[in-house]
N, C-alpha and C positions, 0 to 999 in steps of 0.2 A: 504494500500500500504506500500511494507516495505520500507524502510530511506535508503537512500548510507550512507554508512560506514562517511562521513566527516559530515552527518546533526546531530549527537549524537552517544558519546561513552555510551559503555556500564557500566554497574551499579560498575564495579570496573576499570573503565580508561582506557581499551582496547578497539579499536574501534570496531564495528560489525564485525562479520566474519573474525576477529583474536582473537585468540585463544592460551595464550601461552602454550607451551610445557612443563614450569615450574611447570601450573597450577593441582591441583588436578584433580584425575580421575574422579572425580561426578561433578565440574568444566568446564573440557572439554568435557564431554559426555551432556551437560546442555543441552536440546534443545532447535534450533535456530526459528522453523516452529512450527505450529500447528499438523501440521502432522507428526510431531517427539513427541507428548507429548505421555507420556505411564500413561495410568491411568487417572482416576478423569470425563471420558464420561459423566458423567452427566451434567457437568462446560462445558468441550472444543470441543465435537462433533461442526458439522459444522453448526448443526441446534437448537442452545443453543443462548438463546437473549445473554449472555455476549459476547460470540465470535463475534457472528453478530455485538455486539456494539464496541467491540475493533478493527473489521475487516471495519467497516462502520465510527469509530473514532466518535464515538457519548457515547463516557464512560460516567459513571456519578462514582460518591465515591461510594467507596467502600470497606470492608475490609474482605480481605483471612484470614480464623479464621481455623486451621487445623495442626494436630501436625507435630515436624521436619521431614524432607524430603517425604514431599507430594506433592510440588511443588509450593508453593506459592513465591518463589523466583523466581521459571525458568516461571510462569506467568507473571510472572510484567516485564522480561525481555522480552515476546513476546509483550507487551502493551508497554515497549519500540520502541520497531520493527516496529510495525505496526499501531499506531496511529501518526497523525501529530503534536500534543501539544510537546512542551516540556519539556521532562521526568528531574526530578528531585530528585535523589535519597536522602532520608537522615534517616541515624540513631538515633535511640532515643536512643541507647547503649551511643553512643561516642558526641552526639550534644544537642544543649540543646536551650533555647528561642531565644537568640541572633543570634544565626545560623540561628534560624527558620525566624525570623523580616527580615534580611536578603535577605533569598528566597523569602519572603513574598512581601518585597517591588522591588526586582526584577520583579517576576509574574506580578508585576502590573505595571509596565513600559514596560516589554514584551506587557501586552495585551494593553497597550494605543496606542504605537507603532506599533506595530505591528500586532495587531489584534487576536493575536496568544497566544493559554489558557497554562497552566501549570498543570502537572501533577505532584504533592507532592507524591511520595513512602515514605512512611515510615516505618521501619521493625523494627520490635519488638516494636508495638503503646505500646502492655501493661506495657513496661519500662517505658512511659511516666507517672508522676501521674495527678492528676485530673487538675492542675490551670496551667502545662503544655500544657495540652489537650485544656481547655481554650481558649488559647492565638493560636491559629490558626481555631477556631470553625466560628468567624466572618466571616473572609476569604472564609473556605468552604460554609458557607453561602449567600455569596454573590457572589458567584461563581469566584472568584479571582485564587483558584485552586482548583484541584480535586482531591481530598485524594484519596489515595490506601494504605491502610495499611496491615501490616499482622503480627499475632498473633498466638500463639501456645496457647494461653490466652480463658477462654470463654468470649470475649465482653460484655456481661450482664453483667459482676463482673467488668472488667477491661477499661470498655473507656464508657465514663459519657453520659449519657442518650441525649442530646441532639446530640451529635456525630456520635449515631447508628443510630437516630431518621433522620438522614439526608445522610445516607449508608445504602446501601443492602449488607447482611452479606450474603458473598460465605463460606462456609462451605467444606473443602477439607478433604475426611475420609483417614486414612491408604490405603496405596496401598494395593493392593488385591497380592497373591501370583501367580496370571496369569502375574500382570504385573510387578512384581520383577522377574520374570524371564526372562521376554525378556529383562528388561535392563540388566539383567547379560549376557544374548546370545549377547549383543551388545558390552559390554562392552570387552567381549573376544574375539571377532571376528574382531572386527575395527580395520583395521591396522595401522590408522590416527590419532585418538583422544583416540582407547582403548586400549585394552591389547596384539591386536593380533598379534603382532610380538614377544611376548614373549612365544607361542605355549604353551599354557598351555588349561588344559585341565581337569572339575569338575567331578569326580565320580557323581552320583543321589544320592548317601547317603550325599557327601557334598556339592553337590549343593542343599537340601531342607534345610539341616542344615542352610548354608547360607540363605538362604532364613528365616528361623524363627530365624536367629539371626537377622534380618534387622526389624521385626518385623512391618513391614508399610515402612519401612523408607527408601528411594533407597537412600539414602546419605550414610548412616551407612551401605550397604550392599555394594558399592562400595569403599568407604574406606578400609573396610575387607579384598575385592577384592584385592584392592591394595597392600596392605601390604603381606598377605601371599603369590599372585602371586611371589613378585619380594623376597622375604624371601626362595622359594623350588628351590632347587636345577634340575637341569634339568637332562633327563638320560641319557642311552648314544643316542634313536633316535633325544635327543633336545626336548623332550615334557615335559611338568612340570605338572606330574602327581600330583593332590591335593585330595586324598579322607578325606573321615569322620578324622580318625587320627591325618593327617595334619592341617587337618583344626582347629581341635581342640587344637593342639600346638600352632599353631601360635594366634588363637584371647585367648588363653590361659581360659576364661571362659565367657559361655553368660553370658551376661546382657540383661535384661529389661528393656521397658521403664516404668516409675514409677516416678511420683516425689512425695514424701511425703509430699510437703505442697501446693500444686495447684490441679486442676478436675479430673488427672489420680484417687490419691487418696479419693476422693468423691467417685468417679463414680467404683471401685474394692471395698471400702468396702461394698457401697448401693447394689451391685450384693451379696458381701459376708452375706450381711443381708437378701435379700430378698429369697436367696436360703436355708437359716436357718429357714424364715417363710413359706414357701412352701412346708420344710418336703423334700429336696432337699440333702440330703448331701454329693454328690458325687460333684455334681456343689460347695458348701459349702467348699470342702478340695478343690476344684481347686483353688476358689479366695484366700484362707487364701494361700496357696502354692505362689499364687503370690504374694502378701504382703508380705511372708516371704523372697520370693526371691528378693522383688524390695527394701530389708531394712527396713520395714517397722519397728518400735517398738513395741515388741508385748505385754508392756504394756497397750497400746494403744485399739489393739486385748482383749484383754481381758474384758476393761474396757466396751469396746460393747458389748460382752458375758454376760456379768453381766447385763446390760440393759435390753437385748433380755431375758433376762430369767424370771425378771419381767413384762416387757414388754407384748412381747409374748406367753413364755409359761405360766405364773402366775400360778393359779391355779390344773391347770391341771395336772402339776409335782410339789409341788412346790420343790422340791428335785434339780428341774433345777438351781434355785440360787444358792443350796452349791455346787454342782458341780461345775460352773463358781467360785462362789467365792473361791473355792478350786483349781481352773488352776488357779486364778490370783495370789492367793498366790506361787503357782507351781513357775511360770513366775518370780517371785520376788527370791525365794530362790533359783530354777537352775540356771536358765538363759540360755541364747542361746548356744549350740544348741540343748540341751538336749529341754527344753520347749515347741521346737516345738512338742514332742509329746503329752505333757500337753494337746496343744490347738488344736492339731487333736483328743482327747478324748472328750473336752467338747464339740467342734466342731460337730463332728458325735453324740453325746448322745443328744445334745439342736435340732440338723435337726429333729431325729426319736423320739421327745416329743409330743404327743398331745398340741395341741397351744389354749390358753383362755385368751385375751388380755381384760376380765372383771375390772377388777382390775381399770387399766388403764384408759379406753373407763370411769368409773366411774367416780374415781377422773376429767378427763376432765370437766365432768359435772358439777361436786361438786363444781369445779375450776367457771366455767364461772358464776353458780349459786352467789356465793360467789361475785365474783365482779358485779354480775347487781344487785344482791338486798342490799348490805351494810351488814352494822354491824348489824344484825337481832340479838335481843336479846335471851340469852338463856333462854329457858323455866324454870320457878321460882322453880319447882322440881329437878329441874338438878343440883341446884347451891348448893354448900357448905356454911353452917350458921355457919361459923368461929365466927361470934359475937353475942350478945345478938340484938344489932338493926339488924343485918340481917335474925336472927329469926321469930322478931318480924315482918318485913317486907314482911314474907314466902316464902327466900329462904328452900329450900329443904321439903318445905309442899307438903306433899302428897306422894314422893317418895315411891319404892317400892324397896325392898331389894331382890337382885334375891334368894339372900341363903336364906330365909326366907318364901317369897314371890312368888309362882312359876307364880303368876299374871304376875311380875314383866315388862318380857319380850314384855308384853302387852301395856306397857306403851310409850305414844309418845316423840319418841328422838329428833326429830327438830324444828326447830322455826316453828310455827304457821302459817306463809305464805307459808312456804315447805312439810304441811304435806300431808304424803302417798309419797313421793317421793322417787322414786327408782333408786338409782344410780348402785349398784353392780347387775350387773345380768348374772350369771354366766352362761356360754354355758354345755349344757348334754353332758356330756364327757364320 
């Protein structure tokens, strides 16, 4: 059941179903109902346990893990709406344990009193660090309130194992480009909360433009919205023609989304890697294209190149190493922008290598061999008789000289508990 506007304001001190005018367009387009949400079906249809539990007020924790403008903000504000606990918004940006103690010990005078739970929002959990996170785990544990967190963050890395262990993680993907479009059809057309009393109106070349500049994000594609709307000058019928052109002067140049030190960048270069083992190299120039475009350092690029070369192709080319080590030099003496063509050569040459990751797969073993059996002695022909007592001891007795000796190669190279053991074993290329 939803709340009258006087039982709780909303998450920034507006009471429900006001709405100010001042507010941004992604803001006031936020929606109030379930049947205003665009996107994320799988979360808010009417036959999904969460809806059910927020429409039934039977929530338990839990945390929205899902990049910016997916809508983990305009959820919590329908879990505002429609459950009876109440909602209590707070930042881990701007607030901090004392704030939390705080709520904490209110919650708990609400529910002695009153019978009535508390709902802890918190945005942006993964700001908090671990002994933060800590210091309110009790509480959800003993049911005092009911976390709802949300995260642009992957929870696994960012909110401490007992946390998760006590929350079902909603997972909210990029909007799909079906449903960035009807918010833009809404947002142009509203004469209330959108833009439609300014009669403008998106050519198809810039209304998809817009659309893959938002890139998931209905925040960033109404923003845009915003800006270039009230930026074009109207004609003479009063319509504010906006095609591809315009559009492109006003957001001046895309950006992606990309962060170089959180999961965007994990997860673009592991594609950029796996399309390199695949023998993939069209997919290969995409990811490296997006790294280069989201800022990436393509020192960074390189120093994977160099890996993969060992790595995976090994053997097979081994020409693929001085290649890579030859773009990375590239990288160091050009530099950007030239460079990137450096690493669209090694790029495409290391995709279209025959791949024999022997090498590697060996040492592994060599490796694990090495720590379960110890310091296994070297075999007493292997060893160098630098002295008269290590002679006389018989280092180096028996050895076989291969330039001498064509036996030589015949002779056993590892310790005695290892022998016949076959580490390298190379694929027929």
């Amino acid at each position: 059941m939803t709340k009258s506007r006087d039982e709780a304001p909303d998450l920034f001190g507006v009471p429900e179903g006001e709405i100010s005018v001042e507010a941004p367009l992604a803001e006031r387009l936020r929606p109030q109902e379930f049947s205003d949400f665009v996107g994320q079906d799988d979360i808010t249809a009417p036959d999904r346990p969460l809806r059910r539990a927020i429409e039934t007020d039977q929530l338990f924790s839990i945390i929205f893990w899902g990049p910016p403008g997916s809508g983990k903000t305009t959820l919590a504000h329908l879990i505002a709406r429609h459950t009876k606990a109440q909602f209590v918004p707070f930042s881990a940006v701007t607030g901090g344990v004392p704030e939390l103690r705080a709520i904490i010990k209110t919650a708990e005078q609400r529910q002695a009193i009153k019978g009535q739970r508390t709902i802890l929002f918190v945005d942006e959990i993964h700001r908090f660090n671990k002994a933060q996170q800590d210091a309110f785990l009790p509480h959800v544990e003993r049911g005092t309130v009911i976390l709802v967190g949300a995260t642009t963050e992957n929870p696994s890395f960012e909110v401490i194992s007992p946390l998760l262990s006590r929350s079902l993680v909603i997972v909210l993907k990029p909007l799909s480009d079906g449903a960035l479009g009807q918010i833009l059809d809404r947002a142009l057309t509203d004469p209330v909360l959108g833009l439609g009393k300014w009669n403008a109106r998106l050519s198809p070349d810039a209304r998809q433009r817009l659309i893959a500049y938002g890139n998931g994000d209905a925040r960033a594609i109404l923003t845009a919205l915003d800006f270039v709307v009230k930026q074009q000058p109207a004609g003479s019928d009063g319509t504010r023609l906006i095609d591809g052109a315009a559009l492109e002067a006003g957001l001046m140049k895309k950006s992606i989304r990309y962060d170089k030190s959180g999961e965007e960048h994990y997860n673009v270069i592991s594609a950029y890697i796996k399309s390199l083992r695949d023998s993939d190299p069209d997919a290969a120039l995409y990811w490296l294209a997006r790294m280069l475009e989201g800022g990436e350092d393509p020192k960074f690029i390189a120093r994977r190149m160099m890996i993969f070369a060992s790595e995976d192709v090994g053997n097979a080319d081994p020409m693929g190493l001085v290649i890579a080590a030859a773009v990375a030099q590239a990288v160091q003496f050009v530099g950007l922008p030239e460079a990137q063509i450096n690493l669209a050569q090694g790029t495409t040459y290391l995709a279209t290598r025959q791949k024999d990751n022997a090498s590697y797969i060996g040492l592994l073993e060599a490796l694990e061999d090495a720590k379960s059996h110890g310091n296994l002695a070297v075999p007493l022909h292997l060893r160098n008789a630098v002295t008269s007592m290590m002679k006389e001891l018989g280092y180096g007795k028996g050895y076989r000289y291969v330039h001498d000796d064509p036996r030589a190669q015949a002779q056993e190279h590892l310790p005695e508990s290892l022998k016949d053991r076959r580490y390298y074993r190379p694929k027929d290329s």
